[in-house]
ROFITOR-55021 format. One line per 10 residues: number of its first residue (from 1); their letters; for each residue x, y, z of C-alpha. Coordinates in steps of 0.5 Angstrom, whole numbers, plus 500, padded with zeros to 3 digits. Last residue first. Layout:
N
NUM> a> X:Y:Z  ...
//
This chain:
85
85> xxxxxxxxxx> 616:459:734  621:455:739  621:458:745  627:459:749  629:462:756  630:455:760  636:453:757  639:460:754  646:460:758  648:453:754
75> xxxxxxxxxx> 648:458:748  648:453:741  639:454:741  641:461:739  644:458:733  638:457:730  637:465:729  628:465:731  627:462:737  622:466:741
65> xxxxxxxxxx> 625:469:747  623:468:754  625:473:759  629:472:766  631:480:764  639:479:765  639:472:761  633:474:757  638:481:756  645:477:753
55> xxxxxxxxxx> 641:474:749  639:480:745  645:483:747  648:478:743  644:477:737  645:485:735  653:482:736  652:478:731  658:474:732  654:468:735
45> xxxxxxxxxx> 658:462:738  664:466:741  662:465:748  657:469:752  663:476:755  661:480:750  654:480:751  654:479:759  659:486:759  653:489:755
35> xxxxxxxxxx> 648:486:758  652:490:766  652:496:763  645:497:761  641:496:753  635:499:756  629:497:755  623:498:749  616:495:751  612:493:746
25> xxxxxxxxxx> 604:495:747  604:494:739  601:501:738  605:505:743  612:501:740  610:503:733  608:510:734  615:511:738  619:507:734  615:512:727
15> xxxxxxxxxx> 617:518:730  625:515:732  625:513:724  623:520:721  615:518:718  612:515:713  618:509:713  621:507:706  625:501:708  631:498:704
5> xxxxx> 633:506:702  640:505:707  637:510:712  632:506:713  635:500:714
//
């Protein structure tokens, strides 16, 4: 969005990532062959493809995600992995 002036950032955008990411304590992942396989292998629910790596990674990673998009609670797959915030 940056690159779109709908944000204004204080420094380049990898810069400001990486100061983000050091500062929340956030830990940044890759996106691996296999997510991208399981991403556009989840049913046709969600169209945002962002959304579907980002489902696609709690399933690989066993990590817990907090509900925020109300159509992730459609993915069967994501039972056990949602956290309603």
């Amino acid at each position: 969005m940056a690159n779109r002036n709908r944000i204004i950032l204080s420094l380049p955008i990898d810069e400001w990532l990486q100061v983000a990411l050091d500062e929340s304590g956030v830990k940044s992942l890759p996106l691996t062959a296999k997510i991208a396989t399981m991403a556009a292998s989840l049913p046709d629910i969600h169209r945002d493809p962002v959304d579907r790596f980002i489902i696609a990674s709690a399933i690989e990673l066993g990590a817990t995600l907090l509900m925020l998009d109300s159509v992730f609670k459609h993915y069967p797959e994501l039972i056990g992995f949602l956290h309603h915030a």
